[in-house]
N, C-alpha and C positions, 0 to 999 in steps of 0.2 A: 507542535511544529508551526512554521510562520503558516502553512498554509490555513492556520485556522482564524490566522491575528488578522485579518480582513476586516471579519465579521466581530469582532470580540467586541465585551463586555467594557463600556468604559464608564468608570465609578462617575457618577454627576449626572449622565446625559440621559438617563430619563427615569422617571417617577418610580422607585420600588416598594413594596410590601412592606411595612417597618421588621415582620420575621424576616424578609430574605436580604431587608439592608444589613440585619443584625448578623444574620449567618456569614453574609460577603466580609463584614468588618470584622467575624471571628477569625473567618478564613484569608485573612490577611495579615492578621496577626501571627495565627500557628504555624500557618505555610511560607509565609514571606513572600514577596512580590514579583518571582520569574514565575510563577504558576499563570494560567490565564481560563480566564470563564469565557464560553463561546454565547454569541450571540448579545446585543443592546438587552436584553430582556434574561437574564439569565436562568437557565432552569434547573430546578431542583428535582432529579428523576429520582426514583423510590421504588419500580419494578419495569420489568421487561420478562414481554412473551410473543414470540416469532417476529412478524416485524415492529413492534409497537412497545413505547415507553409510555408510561404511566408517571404523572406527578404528582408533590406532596397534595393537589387540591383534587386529586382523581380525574385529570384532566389527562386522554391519549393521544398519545402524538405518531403519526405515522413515521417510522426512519427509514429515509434513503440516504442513509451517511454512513452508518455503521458497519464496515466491512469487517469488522474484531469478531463479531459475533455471527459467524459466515452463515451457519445453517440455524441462527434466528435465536433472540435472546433464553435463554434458561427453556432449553430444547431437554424434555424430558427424556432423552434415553441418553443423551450428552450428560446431564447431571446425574441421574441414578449411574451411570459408570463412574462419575467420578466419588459420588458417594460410597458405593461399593465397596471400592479400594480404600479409600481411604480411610475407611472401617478396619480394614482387613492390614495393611501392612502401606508405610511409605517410608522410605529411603535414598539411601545415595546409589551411584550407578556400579561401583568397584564392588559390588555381590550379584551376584549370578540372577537372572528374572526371565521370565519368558514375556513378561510383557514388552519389553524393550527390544527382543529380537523379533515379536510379535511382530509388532509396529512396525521397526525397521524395513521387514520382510515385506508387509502390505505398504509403505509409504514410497520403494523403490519399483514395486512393480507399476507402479504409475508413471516409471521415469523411462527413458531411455537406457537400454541395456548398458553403454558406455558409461552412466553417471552408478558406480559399483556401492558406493561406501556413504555412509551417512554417520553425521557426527550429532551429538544433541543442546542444544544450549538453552536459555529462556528467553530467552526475547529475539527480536529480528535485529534489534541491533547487534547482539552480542553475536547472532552469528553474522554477519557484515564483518564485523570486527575481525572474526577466527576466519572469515573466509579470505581478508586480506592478509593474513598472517602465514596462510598458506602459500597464497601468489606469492607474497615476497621470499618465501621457503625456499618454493620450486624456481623461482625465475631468476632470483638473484639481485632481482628489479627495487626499484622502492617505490615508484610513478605508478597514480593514478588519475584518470580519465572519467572524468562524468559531465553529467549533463548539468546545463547552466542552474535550473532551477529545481535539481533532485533535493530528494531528503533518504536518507538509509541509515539513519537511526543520531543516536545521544551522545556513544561512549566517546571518549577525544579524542580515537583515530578517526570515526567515520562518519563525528561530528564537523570534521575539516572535510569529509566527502558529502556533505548535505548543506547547500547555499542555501535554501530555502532557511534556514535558520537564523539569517540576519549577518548583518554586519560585523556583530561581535563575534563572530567566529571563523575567524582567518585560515583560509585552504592552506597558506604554504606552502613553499617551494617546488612540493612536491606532488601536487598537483595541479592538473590541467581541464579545466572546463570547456564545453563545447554545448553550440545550439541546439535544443532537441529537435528531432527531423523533421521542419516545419510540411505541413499538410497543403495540400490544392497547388502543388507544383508537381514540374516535372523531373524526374529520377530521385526521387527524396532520398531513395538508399544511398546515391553515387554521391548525392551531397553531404548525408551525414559522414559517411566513410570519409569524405573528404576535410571534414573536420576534427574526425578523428587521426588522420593523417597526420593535421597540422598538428595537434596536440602531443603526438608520438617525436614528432622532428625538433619541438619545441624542448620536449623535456631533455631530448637524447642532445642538443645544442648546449644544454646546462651539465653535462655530464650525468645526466638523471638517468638510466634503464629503466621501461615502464613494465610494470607490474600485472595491470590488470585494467580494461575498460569494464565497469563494474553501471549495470544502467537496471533502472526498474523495465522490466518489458513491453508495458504500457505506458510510461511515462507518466504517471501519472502524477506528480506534484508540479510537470513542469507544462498540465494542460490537457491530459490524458493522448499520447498522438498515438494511433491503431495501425494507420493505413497509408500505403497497400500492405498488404500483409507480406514478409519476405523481403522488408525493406531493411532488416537488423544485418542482412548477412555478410553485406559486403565491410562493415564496420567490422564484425567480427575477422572478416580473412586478415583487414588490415591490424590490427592489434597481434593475431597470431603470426602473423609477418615478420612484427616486429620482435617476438621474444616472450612475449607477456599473451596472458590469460584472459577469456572473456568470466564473468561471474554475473548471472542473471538473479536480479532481485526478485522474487516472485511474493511477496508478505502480500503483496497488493493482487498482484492479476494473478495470481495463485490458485490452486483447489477449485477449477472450474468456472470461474468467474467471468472470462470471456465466451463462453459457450461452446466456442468450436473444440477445445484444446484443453485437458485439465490444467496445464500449465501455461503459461502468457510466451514461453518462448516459442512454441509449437505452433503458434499463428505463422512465424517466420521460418519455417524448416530448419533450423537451427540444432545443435547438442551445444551448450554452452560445457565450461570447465567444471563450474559448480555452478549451482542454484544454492542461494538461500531461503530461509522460510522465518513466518513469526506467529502472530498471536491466531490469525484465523484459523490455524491449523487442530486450532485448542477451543476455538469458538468461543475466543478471551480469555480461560484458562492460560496463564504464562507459559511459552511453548517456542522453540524457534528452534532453527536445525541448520546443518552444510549438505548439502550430497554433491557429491564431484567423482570427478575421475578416478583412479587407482595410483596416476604417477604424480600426480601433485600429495594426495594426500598421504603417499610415502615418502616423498620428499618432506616433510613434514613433522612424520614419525620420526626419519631420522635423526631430527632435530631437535627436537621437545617430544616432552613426555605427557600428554591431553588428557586430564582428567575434567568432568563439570561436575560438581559436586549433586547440583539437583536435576540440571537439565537432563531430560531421560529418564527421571525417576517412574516409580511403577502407576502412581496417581496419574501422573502428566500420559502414560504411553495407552492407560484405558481409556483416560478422555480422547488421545487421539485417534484411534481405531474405531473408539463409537462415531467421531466425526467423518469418519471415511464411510464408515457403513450408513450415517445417515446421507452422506453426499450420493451414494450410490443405490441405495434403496429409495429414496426419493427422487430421483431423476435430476437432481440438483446441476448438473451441468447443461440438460437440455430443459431445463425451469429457464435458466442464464440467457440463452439462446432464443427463447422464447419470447420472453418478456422482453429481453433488453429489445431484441427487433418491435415489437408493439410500442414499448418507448419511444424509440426511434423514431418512427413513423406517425407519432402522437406531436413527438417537437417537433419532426419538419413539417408537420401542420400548422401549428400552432406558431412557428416562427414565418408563415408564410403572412399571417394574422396580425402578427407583434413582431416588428422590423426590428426590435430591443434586442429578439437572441440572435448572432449569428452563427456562426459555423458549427455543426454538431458532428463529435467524435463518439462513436458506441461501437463499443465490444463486447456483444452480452451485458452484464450488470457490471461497468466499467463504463462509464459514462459522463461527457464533458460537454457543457456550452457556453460557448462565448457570448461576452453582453456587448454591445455595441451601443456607442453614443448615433446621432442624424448621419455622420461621417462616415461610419464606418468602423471607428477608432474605438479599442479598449476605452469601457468605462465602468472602474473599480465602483465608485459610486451609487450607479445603477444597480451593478450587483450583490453589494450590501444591504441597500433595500428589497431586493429582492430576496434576499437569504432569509431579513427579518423577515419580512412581510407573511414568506412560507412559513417560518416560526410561527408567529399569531395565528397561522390558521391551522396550528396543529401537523404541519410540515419539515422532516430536519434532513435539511442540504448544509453544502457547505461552500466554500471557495479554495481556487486552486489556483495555478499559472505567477508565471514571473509579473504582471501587471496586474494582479488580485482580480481579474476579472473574468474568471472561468466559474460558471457554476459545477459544484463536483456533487456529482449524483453516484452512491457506489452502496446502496444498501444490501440487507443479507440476502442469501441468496433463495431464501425460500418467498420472496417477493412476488407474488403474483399479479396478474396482468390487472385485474379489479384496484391494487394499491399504484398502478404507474397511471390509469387513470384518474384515481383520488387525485395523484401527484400533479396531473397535467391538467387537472381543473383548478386546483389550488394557484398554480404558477400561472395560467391565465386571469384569474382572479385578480394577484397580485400584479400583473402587468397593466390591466386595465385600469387600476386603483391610482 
């Protein structure tokens, strides 16, 4: 997704290893040239264990980037479930399993009693995809509504619902973009709502009915925005107003990750229509899901007849039930809570220090800072050095925000307070450098 192309790899600009120039000019050849390598220095990783990647030269790199692998790279009771199974039997979803009802069972009692029914897919795009398939089931609608610089996934419907992807991928007609809810003002709700309005009156002026306002909970590709909490709701009355469905993206603030709330909608008192889900849920295992309401997804049934050939299979329902039992036997949501406030409280030291970062957004382990030039003013710049800089010292952040100058901090969640330290000596290091 663009929000990594900030930071990326650009063949020429600086000195590589003759093996890993070799590797790049293989992997250019086999893959062809829409792939992209993260980071001036590209890196060749070769294992991971809890928070930490290993490279081909035995070199560890601490990760605050990798929310895929939520409760920490090749987490040993995550892997022996999936080895297990996979031993044992793996299959399509249309034969009977008790893992899949298993899961089911344990993945909605995390939800709001109104979100009844869970469908299964493999990736977060693919459910994004099926969740707008539904909206326009039930609503009649074809309009959607999102935020200026989201992303929610690949496939070519909801490749037109993710700007963060560039230029060459045309929203159309039928879509409507609106500002995420800018922060350090007053009634952020009353204004996002208010942009969602427009966006409602715009489509319904084209003869368009809207479908669905479809937003990550945290916002996170367009700068991570938190706060106040209880800011989503008035957006949401206004989309149900109008006919159309709210659908909460949780791949990102999902499974605990903001600390207060196993889900990212639950910071706003909210029951959205549907939640989607994706890879964390599998802790990088391919995994994505819907849960929604009862009257959308029988409008639905009505309609089409939903089979996922693999999504849900009995491999994919062990890895995710071990992920829920390590989230819960670990304290992994008040880990989130924990640390991300100690983070917290580490940048607004630290940026009292270094006038470079400004504005900090933290939700648990969902976390955003703005780089700022002498002005005040986004400076993409700054924060690509600063990305590398982290890199070289065995650091991996990334970049987010419509002006590439958000630092995006969002590693697994077994992160402890000792690695946000590491992290906030390294990024003073590299400020001062």
């Amino acid at each position: 997704m663009r929000e990594a192309m900030g930071n990326a790899f650009v063949p020429g600009a600086v000195a590589l290893d003759p093996a890993e120039a070799a590797m790049i000019e293989r992997r250019g050849r086999v893959l062809g040239p829409a792939y992209r390598l993260q980071y001036e220095r590209p890196l060749h990783i070769v294992r991971g264990e809890g928070v930490h990647l290993t490279d081909a030269n035995g070199v560890r790199y601490l990760d605050a980037y990798n929310n895929v692998p939520s409760v920490g790279h090749a987490h040993p009771r995550v892997v022996e479930a999936l080895t297990r199974q996979a031993a044992t039997l793996n299959t399509h979803t249309r034969y009977l399993h008790e893992n899949i009802l298993a899961y089911a069972e344990r993945l909605l009692a995390t939800m709001p009693d109104a979100l009844a029914h869970v469908m299964f897919t493999c990736t977060g795009s693919e459910a994004n995809d099926l969740a707008g398939r539904i909206a326009q089931a039930h609503t009649g609608g074809t309009g959607f509504i999102v935020t200026r610089y989201a992303y929610h996934g690949v496939t070519e419907v909801v490749s037109r619902l993710s700007p963060c992807l560039g230029e060459g991928v045309q929203q159309g007609p039928h879509v409507r973009l609106v500002a995420p809810p800018a922060s350090g003002v007053a009634d952020v709700g009353a204004r996002f709502a208010e942009g969602v309005r427009r966006a409602i009156a715009d489509l319904e002026a084209h003869g368009i009915r809207p479908a669905a306002l479809l937003v990550d909970t945290v916002f996170t590709s367009d700068g991570n925005y938190v706060d106040p909490a209880g800011f989503l709701g008035p957006a949401v009355e206004a989309i149900r107003e109008a006919g159309g469905l709210f659908i909460a993206d949780e791949v990102q603030p999902g499974f605990g990750r903001t600390g207060a709330h196993f889900w990212g909608f639950g910071r706003h008192g909210i029951v959205p229509d549907m939640i989607t889900m994706g890879k964390p849920m599998g802790n990088g295992h391919p995994m994505g899901a819907v849960a929604g309401r009862r009257e959308p997804i029988a409008s639905f049934a009505n309609q089409v007849r939903y089979f996922n050939t693999f999504g849900g299979n009995p491999v994919s329902c062990a890895v995710g039930l071990a992920v829920l039992d390590v989230i819960t036997d670990e304290g992994l949501m008040a880990n989130a809570a924990d640390v991300g406030a100690h983070l917290h409280a580490g940048l607004d030291a630290l940026s009292g220090r270094c006038p470079t970062l400004g504005e900090r957004r933290v939700a648990g382990l969902a976390c955003a800072v703005d780089v700022v030039d002498a002005e005040g003013r986004p400076d993409p710049v700054a924060a690509t050095r600063i990305v590398n800089g982290l890199r070289d010292r065995q650091v991996l952040i990334s970049i987010s925000g419509i002006e590439h100058a958000t630092l995006k901090i969002r590693p697994p969640l077994v992160f402890q307070r000792a690695h946000a330290d590491q992290l906030l000596e390294a990024l003073e290091g590299v400020l001062r450098a």
